[in-house]
Structures are given as structure tokens and as C-alpha cells.
NUFITOR-768550 format. One record per residue (C-alpha): residue number from 1; residue in one letter; z, y, x. Coordinates in Angstrom, 2 decimals, m for minus. Layout:
# residues N
[NUM, 'A', [Z, Y, X]]
...
This chain:
# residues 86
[1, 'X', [0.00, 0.00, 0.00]]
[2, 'X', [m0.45, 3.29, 1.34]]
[3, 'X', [1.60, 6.17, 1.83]]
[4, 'X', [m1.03, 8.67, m0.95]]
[5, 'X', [m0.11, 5.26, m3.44]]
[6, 'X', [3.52, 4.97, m2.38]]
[7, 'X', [4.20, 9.06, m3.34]]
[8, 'X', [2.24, 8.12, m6.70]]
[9, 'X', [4.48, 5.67, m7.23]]
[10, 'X', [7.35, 7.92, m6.67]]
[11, 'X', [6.10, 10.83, m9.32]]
[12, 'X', [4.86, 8.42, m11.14]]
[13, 'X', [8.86, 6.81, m11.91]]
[14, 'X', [10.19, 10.50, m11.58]]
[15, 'X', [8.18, 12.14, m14.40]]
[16, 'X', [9.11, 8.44, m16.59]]
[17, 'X', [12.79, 8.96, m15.89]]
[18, 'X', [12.15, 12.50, m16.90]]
[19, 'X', [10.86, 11.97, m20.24]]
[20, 'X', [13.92, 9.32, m21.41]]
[21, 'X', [11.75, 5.81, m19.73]]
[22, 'X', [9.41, 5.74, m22.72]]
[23, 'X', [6.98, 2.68, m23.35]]
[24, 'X', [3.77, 2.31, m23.15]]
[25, 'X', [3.05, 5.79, m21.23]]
[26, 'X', [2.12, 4.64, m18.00]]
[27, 'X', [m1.03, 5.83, m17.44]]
[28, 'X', [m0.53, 9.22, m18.54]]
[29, 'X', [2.62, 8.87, m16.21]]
[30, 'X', [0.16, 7.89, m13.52]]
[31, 'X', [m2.44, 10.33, m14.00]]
[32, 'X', [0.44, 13.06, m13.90]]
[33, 'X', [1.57, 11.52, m10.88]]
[34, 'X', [m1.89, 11.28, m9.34]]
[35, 'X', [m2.41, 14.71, m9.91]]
[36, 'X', [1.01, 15.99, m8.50]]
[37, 'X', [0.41, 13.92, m5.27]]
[38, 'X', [m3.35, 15.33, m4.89]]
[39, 'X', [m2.03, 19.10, m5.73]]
[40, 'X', [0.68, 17.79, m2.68]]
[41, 'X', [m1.49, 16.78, m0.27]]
[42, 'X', [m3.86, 19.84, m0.87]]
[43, 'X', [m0.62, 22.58, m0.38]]
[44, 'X', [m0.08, 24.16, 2.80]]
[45, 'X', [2.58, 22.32, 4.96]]
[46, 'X', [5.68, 24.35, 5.16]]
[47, 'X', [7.53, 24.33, 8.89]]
[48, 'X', [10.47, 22.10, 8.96]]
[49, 'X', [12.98, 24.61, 9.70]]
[50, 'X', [12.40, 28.13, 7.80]]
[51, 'X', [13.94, 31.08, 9.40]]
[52, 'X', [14.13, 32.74, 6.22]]
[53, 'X', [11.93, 36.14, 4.87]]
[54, 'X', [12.28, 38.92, 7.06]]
[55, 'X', [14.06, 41.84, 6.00]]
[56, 'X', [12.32, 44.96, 4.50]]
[57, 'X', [11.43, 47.69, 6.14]]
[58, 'X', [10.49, 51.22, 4.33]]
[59, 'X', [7.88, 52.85, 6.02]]
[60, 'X', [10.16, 55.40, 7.85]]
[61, 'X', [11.41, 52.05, 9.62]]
[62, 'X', [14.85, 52.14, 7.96]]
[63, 'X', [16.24, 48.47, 6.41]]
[64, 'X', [17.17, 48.97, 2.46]]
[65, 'X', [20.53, 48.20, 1.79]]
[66, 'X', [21.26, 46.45, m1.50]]
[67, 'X', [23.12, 48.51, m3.90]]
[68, 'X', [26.45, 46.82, m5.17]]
[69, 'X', [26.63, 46.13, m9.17]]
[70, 'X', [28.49, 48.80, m10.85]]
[71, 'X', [28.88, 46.50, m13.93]]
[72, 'X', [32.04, 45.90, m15.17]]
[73, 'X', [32.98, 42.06, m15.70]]
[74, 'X', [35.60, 40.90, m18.31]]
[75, 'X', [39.03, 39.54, m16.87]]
[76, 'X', [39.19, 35.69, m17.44]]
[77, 'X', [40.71, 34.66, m20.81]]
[78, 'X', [44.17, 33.33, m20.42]]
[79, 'X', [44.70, 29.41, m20.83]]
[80, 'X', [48.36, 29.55, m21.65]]
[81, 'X', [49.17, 29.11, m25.04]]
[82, 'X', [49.59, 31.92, m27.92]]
[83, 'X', [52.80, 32.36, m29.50]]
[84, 'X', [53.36, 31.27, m33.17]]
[85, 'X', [54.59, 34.26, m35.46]]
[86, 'X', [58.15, 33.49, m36.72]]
């Protein structure tokens, strides 16, 4: 078997776990799968080991800082227990 039929096989039982391991949709599972693999195999290869995107720079040179949210957030509810009215 080789390794393009082998990654079929693999998107092939990924996209029928997917969908709840339906009968009787194996082809359509395997064309999927076909498809994926092909669109794969097409894609530029990515390095193993990004460095990450580079920072922005504005055009006078300077690096854009990212402003801090000025949104307030709720305090967290309380878990203990209300009190009963007497």
C-alpha cells in the first residue's frame, strides 16, 4: 500500500468517525478523503519549525503596541449558598 493510499485511508476513517460511523457511506467517505489527500499533497509544505509572523512595522519604522481592553468584565458569581429568609 502506499503512503498517497495509507493518508486516504486515514481521512477516509476520520471524516466516518466525524459523521457518527454511518453505513453504507463509504465511497462518498472515500471520495472526500481522496480529495483531502490530493488538495494535501498539492499545498505548499510548511517548515517544520515556524518562527512565528514577524512583528508589524508602520512605515515610520515604529512596532504597534497592542492597546489593552478597556472593557469591564463581571466579578465571578459566588458558589456559596444563599441564605433562606426566616
Amino acid at each position: 500500500m502506499s503512503t498517497d493510499d495509507k493518508r486516504i485511508r486515514e481521512f477516509a476513517y476520520q471524516i466516518w468517525e466525524s459523521e457518527g460511523k454511518p453505513a453504507g457511506q463509504e465511497e462518498r467517505h472515500w471520495e472526500m478523503a481522496r480529495k483531502l489527500a490530493e488538495a494535501e499533497a498539492l499545498a505548499p509544505s510548511k517548515p517544520a519549525k515556524a518562527a512565528g509572523k514577524p512583528a508589524a512595522v508602520k512605515a515610520d519604522g515604529i512596532k504597534p503596541v497592542a492597546a489593552k481592553s478597556t472593557t469591564a468584565k463581571a466579578p465571578p458569581k459566588s458558589t456559596a449558598p444563599k441564605a433562606k429568609p426566616a
